[in-house]
N, C-alpha and C positions, 0 to 999 in steps of 0.2 A: 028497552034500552034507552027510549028517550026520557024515561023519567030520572036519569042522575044529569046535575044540572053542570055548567061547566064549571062555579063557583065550590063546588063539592069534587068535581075532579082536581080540581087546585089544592083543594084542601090538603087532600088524599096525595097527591103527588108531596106538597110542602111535608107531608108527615113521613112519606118516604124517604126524602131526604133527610130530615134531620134525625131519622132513625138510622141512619146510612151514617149521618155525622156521629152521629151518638157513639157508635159501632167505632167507630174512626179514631173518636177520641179514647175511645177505652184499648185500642191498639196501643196508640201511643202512649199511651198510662201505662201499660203494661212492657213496653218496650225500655219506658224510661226507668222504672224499678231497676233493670241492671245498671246501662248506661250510667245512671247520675250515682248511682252508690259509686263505678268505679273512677267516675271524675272528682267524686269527693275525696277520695282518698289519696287520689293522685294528688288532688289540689293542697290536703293536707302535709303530702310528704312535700309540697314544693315553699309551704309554708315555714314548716320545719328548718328548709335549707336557708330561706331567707333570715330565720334567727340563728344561723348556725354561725357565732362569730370565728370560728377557726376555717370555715370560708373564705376566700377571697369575693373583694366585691363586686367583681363581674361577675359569679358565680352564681352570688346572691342574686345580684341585681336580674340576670337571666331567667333566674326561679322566679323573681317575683313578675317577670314580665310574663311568663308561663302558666303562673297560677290566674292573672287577672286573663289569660287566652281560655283558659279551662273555666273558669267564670263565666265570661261573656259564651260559651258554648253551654252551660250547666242552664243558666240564664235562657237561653234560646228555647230549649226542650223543655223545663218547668213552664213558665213562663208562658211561652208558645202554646202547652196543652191547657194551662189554664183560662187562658184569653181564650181559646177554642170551644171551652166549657160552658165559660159566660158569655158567649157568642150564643150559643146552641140554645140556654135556659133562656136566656132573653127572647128568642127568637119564637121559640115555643110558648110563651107567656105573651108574644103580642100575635101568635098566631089562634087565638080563643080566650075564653073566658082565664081568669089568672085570681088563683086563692089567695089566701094573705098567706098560704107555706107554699104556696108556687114565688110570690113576690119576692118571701122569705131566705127562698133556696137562691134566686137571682142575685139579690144581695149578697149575701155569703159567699157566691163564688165571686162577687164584682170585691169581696174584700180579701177575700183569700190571694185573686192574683193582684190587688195591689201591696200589701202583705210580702209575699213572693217577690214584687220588684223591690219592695224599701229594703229588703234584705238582702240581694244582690246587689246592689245598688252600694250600700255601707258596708259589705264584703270587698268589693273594687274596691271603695275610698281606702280602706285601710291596707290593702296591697299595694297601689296607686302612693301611699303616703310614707310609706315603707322603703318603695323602690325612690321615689324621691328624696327620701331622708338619705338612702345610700348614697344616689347620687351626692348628695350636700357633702355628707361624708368625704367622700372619693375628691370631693373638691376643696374641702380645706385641707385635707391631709395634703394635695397636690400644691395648695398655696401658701401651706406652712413649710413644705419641703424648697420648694423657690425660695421664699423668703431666708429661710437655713442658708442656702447657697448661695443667696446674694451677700447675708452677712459675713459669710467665710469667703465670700472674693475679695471682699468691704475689709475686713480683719487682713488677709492676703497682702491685700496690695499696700495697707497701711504698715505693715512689718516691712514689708519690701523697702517703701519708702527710707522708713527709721533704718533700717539695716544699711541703704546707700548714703543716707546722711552720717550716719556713725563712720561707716567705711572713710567719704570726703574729712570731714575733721582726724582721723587717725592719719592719712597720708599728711592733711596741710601742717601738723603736728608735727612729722617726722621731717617735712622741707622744712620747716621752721624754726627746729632745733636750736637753742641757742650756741655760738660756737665757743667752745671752750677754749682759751688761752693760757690755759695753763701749762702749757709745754714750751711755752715761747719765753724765751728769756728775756730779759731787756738789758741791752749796754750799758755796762757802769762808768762813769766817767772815774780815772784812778787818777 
């Protein structure tokens, strides 16, 4: 029993574990197969809503705040198992000797989940730019409507005016009448 050394019990433990991770990861690979199909689909019917002009734009704007939620969670669980993976390959490649297709596989998974994020990542942007665009929306339409309604107070109150000013000249018109003499005789001297 004394001939395994304590460097070789470490080994043996380190390989337990990450055959324990291995196992772990392949859980969550396997769990994310549903999962992420039914946040995709979800994410696409929220996407749908977001170009649904016969929406209203808190409608929209709600989907699209929805769909970047379903995102940032799709995100978490890919992402998450991938980073997991290339944790694990690296981990194994500095725990002993490493081939050029151990290096190889390291790489691939270090590109795969970078990959993974650049495409979550430009998924938000364009949700993110979507829901902002709405909002701009929502806010010229709000500051074309004010303006409307400043003009029609602006037009209002300038009719008012002209309508009291017409009014004042019809009355000083009517006191000012010229007075007619025609009914009045004048004395003849006979």
């Amino acid at each position: 029993l004394g001939l395994i050394t304590e460097e070789t019990t470490k080994a043996a433990n380190a390989a337990k574990a990450l055959s324990q991770q291995e196992l772990a990861i392949y859980e969550a690979e396997t769990k994310n197969l549903v999962t992420v199909t039914a946040m995709r689909r979800e994410l696409e019917a929220q996407k749908t809503l977001v170009g649904d002009q016969l929406k209203s734009m808190n409608e929209r704007n709600a989907a699209a705040q929805r769909g970047i939620s379903i995102l940032k969670q799709m995100e978490a669980a890919e992402v998450g198992v991938l980073k997991q993976k290339y944790e694990q390959i690296k981990a194994q490649n500095e725990l002993g000797y490493t081939s050029k297709e151990d290096r190889r596989a390291e790489m691939q998974a270090l590109a795969d989940l970078q990959s993974k994020q650049a495409e979550y990542i430009s998924q938000r942007k364009e949700l993110e730019n979507q829901a902002s665009g709405l909002i701009a929306q929502q806010n010229a339409a709000n500051a074309a409507a004010f303006k409307a309604s400043e003009e029609k107070k602006a037009a209002a109150a300038i009719k008012a005016a002209q309508d009291a000013e017409t009014a004042k000249r019809e009355l000083q018109e009517q006191t000012i009448k010229p007075v007619s003499y025609t009914h009045l005789t004048l004395p003849t001297k006979a």
